[in-house]
MDTraj code that builds the backbone (N, CA, C; nanometers):
import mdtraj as md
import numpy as np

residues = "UNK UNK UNK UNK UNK UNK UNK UNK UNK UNK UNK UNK UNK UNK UNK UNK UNK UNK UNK UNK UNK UNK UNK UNK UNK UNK UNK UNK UNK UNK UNK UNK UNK UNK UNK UNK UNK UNK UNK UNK UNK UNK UNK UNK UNK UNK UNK UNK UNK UNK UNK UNK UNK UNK UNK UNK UNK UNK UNK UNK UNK UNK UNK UNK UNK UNK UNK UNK UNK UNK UNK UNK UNK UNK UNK UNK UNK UNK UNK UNK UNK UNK UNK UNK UNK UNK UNK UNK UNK UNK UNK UNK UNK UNK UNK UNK UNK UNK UNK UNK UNK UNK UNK UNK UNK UNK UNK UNK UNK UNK UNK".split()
xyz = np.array([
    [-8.2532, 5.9305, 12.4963],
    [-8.3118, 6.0617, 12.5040],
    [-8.3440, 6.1101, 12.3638],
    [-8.4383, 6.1721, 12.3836],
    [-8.4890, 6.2632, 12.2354],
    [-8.3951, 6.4151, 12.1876],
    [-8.2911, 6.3750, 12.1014],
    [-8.2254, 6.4893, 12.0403],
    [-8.2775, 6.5934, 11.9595],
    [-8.2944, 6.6835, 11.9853],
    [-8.3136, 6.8542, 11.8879],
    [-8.1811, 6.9050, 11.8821],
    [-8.1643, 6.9881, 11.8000],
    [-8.0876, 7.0869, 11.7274],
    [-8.1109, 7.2020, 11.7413],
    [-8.0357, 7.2856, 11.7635],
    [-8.0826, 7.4530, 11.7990],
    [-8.0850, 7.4967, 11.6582],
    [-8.0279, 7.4785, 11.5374],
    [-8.0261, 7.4730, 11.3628],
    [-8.0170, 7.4317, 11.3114],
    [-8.0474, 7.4455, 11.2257],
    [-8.0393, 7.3249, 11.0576],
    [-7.9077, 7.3170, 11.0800],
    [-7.8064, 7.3935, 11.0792],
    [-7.6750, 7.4501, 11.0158],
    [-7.6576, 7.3023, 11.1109],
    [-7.6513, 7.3247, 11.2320],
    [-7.5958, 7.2170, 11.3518],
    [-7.6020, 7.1148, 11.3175],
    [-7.7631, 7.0482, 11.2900],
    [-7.8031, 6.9177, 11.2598],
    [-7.7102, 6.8668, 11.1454],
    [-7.7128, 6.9270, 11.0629],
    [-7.6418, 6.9207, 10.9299],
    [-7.5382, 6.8702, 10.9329],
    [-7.4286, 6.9134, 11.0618],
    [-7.3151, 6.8701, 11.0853],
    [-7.2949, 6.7527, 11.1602],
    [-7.4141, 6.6835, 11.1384],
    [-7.4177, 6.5426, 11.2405],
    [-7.4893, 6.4530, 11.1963],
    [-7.5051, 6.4898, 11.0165],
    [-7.6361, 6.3525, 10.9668],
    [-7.5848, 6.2617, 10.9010],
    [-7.4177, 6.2488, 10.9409],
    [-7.3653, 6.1426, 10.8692],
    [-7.2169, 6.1417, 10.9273],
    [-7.1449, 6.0086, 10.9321],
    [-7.0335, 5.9876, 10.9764],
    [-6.9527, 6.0682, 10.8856],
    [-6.9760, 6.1049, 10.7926],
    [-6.8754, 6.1628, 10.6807],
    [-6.8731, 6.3461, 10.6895],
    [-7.0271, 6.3922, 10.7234],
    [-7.0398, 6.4993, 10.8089],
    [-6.9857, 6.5372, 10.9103],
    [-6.9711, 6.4518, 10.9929],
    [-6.9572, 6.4521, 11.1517],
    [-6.7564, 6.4871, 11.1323],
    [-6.7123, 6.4335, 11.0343],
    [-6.5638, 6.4074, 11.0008],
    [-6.5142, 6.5523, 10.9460],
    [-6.6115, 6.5959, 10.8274],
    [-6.5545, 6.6986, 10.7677],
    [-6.6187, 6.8478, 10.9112],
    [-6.6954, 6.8533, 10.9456],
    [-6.6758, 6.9556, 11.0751],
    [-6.6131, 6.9858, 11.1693],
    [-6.5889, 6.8455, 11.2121],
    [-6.4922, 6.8207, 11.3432],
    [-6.3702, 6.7682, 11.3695],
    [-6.3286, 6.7141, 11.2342],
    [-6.1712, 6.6502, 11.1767],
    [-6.1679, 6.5723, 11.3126],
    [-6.0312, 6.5622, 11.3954],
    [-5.9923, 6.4869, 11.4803],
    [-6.0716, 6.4375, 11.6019],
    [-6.1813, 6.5679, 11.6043],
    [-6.2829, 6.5441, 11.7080],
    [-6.3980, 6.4280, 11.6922],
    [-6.3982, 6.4106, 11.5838],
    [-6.5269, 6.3312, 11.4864],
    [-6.5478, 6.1997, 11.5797],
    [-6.4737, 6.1607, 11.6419],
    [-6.5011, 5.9939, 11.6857],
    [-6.5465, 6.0400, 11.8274],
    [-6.5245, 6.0946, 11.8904],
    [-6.5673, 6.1526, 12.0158],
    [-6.7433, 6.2096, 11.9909],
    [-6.7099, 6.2802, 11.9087],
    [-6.8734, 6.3997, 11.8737],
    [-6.9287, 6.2614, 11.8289],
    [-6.9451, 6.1576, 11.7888],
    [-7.0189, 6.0785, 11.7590],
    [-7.0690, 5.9269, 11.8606],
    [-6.9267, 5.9510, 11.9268],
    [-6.9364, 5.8667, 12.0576],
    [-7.0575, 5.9408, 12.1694],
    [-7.0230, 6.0424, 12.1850],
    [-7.1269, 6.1271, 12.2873],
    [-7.2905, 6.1377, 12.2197],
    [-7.2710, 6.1836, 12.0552],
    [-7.4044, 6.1943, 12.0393],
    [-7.4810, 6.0445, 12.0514],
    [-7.4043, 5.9364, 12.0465],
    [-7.4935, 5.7896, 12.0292],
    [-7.4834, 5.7819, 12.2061],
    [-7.4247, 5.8047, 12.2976],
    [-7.4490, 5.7836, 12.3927],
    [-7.5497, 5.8744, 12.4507],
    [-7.5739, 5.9766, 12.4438],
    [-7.7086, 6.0884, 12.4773],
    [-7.8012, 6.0342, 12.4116],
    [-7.7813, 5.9556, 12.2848],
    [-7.9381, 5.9226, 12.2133],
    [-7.9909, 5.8229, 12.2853],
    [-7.8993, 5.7068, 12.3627],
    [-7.9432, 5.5805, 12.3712],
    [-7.9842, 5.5902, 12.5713],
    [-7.9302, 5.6888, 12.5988],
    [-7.9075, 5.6791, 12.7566],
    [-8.0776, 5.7581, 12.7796],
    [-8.1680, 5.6690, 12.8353],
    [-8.3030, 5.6802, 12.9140],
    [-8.2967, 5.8398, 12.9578],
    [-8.2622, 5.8907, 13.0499],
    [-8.2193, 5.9900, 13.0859],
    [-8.1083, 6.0647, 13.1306],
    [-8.1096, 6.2307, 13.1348],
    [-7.9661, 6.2874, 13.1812],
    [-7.8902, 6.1959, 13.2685],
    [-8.0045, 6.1543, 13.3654],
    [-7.9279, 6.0896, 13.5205],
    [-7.8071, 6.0079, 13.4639],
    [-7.8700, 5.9390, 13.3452],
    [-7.7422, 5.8108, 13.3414],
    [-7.6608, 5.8558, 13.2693],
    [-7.6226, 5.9628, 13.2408],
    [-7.5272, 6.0240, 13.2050],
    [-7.4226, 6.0852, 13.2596],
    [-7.4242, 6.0944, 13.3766],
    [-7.3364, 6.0868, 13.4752],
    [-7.2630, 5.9461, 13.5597],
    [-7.2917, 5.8682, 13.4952],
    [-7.2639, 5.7443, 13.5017],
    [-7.1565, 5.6791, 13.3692],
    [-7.0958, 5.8123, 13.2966],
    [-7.0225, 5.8000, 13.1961],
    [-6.8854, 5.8538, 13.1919],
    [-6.8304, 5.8264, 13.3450],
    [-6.7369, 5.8811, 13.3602],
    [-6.6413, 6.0233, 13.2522],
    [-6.6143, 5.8860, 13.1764],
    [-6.5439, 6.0166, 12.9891],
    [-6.6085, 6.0835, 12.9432],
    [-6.7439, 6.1023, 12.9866],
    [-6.8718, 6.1833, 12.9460],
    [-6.8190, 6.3348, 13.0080],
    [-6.7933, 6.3071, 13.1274],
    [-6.8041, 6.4096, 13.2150],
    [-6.9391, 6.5113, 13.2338],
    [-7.0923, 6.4718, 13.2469],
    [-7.1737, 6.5240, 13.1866],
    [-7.2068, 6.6339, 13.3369],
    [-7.1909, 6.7838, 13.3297],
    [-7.1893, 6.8574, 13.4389],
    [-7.2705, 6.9789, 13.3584],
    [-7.3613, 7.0436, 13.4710],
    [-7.3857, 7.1705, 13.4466],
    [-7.2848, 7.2996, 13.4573],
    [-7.2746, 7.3783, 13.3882],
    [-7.2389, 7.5285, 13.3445],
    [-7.2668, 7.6398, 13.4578],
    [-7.2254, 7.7064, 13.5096],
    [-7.1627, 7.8200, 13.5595],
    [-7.1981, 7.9489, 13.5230],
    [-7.2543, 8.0491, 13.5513],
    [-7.2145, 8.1895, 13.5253],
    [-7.1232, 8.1840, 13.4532],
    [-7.1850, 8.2910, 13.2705],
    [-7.2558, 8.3236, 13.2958],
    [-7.3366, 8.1707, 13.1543],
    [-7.3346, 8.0755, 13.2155],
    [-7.4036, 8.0255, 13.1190],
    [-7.5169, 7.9328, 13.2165],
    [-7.5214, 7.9808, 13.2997],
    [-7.6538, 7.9011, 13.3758],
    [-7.6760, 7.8405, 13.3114],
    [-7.7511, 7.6950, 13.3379],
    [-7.9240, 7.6397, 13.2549],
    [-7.8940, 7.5657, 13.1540],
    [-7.7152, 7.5696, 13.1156],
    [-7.6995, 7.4861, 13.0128],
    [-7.6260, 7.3717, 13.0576],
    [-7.5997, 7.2473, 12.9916],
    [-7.4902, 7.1529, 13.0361],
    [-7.4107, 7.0897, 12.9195],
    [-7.3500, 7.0351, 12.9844],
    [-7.2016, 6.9679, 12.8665],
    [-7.1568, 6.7903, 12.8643],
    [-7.1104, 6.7823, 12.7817],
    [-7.0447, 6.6670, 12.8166],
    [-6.9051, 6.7079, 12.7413],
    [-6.8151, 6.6271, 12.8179],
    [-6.6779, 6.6239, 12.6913],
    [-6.6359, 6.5507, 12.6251],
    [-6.5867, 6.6431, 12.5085],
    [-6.5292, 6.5634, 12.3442],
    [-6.4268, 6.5704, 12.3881],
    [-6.3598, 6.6585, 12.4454],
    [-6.1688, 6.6546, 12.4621],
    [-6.1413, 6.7182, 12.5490],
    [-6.0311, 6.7445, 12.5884],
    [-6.0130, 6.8035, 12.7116],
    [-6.0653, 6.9613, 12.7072],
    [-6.0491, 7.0137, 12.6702],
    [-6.1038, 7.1665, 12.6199],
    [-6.2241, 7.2006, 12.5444],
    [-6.2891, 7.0432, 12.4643],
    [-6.4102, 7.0990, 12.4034],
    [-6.4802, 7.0324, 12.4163],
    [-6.6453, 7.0729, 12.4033],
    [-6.7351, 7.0485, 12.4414],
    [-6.8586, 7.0354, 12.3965],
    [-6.9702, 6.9167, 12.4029],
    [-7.0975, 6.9354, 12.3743],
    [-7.1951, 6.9898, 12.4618],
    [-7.2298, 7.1307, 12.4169],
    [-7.3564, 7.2012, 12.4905],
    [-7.4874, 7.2108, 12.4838],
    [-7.5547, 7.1493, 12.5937],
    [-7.6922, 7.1417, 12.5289],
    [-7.8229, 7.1782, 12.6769],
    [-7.9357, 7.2494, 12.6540],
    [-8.0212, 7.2452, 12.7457],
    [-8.1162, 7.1640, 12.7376],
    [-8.2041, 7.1235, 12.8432],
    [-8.3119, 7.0573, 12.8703],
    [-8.4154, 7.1192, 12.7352],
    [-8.4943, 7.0103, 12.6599],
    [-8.6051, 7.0528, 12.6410],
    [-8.6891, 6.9947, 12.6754],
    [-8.7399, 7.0830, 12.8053],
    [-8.8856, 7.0551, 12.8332],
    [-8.9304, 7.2133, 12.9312],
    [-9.0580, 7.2391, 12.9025],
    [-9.1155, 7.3343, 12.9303],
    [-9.2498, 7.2845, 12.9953],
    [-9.2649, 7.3177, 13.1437],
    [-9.1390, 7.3773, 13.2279],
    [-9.0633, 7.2574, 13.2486],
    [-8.9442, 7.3448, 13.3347],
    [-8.8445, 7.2366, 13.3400],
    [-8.8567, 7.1343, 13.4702],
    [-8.7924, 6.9942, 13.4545],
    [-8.8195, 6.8616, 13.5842],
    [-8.7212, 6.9577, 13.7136],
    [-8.8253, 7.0016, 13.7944],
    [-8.7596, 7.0064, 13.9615],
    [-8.7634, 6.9194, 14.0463],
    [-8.6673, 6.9466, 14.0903],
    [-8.6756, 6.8871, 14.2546],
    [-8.7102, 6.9826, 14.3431],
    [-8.7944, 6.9132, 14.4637],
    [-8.8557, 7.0055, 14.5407],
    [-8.7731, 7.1424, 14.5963],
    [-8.6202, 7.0971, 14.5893],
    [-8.5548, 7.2230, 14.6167],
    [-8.5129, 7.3347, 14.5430],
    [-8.5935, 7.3017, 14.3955],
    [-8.5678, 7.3812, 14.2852],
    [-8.4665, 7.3583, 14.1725],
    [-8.3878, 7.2409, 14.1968],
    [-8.2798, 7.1768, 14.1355],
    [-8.3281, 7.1233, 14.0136],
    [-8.2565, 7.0818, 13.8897],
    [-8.3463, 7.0524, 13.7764],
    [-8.2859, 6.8668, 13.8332],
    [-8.3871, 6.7983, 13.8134],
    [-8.4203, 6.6860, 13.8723],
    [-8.3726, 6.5938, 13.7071],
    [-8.2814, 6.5687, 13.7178],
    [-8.1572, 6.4857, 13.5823],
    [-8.2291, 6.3725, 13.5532],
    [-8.3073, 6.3043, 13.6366],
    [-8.3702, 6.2034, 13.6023],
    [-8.5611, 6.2223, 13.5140],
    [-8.5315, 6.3409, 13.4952],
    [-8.6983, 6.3740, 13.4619],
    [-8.6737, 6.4368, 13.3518],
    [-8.5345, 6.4593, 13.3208],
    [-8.4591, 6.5048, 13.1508],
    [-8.4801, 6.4002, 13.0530],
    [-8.5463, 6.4019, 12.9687],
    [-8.5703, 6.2762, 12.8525],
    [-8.5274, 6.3652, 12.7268],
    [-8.5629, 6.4986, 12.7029],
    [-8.5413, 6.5314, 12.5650],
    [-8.4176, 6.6526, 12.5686],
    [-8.3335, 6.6510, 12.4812],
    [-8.2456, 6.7914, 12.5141],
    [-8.2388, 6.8396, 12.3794],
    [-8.2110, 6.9904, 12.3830],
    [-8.1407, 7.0791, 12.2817],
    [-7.9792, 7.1094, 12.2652],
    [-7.9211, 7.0700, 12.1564],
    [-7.8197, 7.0673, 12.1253],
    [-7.7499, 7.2185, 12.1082],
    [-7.6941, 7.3184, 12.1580],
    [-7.6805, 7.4097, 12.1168],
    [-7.5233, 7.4413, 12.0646],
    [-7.4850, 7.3967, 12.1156],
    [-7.3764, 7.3776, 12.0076],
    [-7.2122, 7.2649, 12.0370],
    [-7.1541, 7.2467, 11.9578],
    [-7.0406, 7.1287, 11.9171],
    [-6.9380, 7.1264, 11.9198],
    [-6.8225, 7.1440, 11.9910],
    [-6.6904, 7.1066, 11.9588],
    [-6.6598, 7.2340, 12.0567],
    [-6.7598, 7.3322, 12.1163],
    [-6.6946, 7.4313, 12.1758],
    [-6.6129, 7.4534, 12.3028],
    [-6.5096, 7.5314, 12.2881],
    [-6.4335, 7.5842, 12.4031],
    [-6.4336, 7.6903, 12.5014],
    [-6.5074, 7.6594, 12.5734],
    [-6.5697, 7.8175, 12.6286],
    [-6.4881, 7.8330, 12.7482],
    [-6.3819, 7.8219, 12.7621],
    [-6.3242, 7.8335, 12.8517],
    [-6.2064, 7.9588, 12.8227],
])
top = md.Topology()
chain = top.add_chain()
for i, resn in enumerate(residues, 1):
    res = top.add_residue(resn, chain, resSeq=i)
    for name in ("N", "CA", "C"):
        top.add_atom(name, md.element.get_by_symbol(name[0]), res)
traj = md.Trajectory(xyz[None], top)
């Protein structure tokens, strides 16, 4: 899939294994495991096919966004980019028609 960044600030924290370490300390091997697996995986669909991924959509009130997990409590959040978005005829966003996403943010706990 094609990765974006919602900021510089974000990207920044992911343009190098040594980056990825000093942002996320213990998290670092995970946040880098997930981002090479979102880069390399064709689409969302097969991302649910990553069990440790856990890759699920969001809830009220964060509609529209989705996750995968770094740890048990934290999380990579990111939406579809594409405009408009892949449906299914029942209005569902259709996971297999997801090729590019926005990263919006890293390591978070929104729980």
């Amino acid at each position: 899939m094609k990765i974006r960044y919602h900021t510089r600030k974000l990207e920044k924290s992911v343009e190098s294994l040594s980056a990825i370490r000093k942002y996320y300390g213990d998290r670092a091997k995970k946040v880098a495991l997930r981002l090479e697996q979102l880069s390399v995986a064709p689409n969302l669909d097969a991302m649910r096919n990553v069990p440790a991924a856990n890759c699920h959509a969001l809830k009220a009130p964060r509609v529209g966004e989705l996750a995968v997990d770094i740890s048990p409590n934290h999380r990579l959040i990111f939406i579809p980019d594409h405009n408009p978005l892949p449906r299914k005829e029942d209005g569902a966003l259709d996971w297999k028609l997801v090729t590019d996403i926005e990263i919006t943010a890293i390591g978070e706990d929104y729980h």
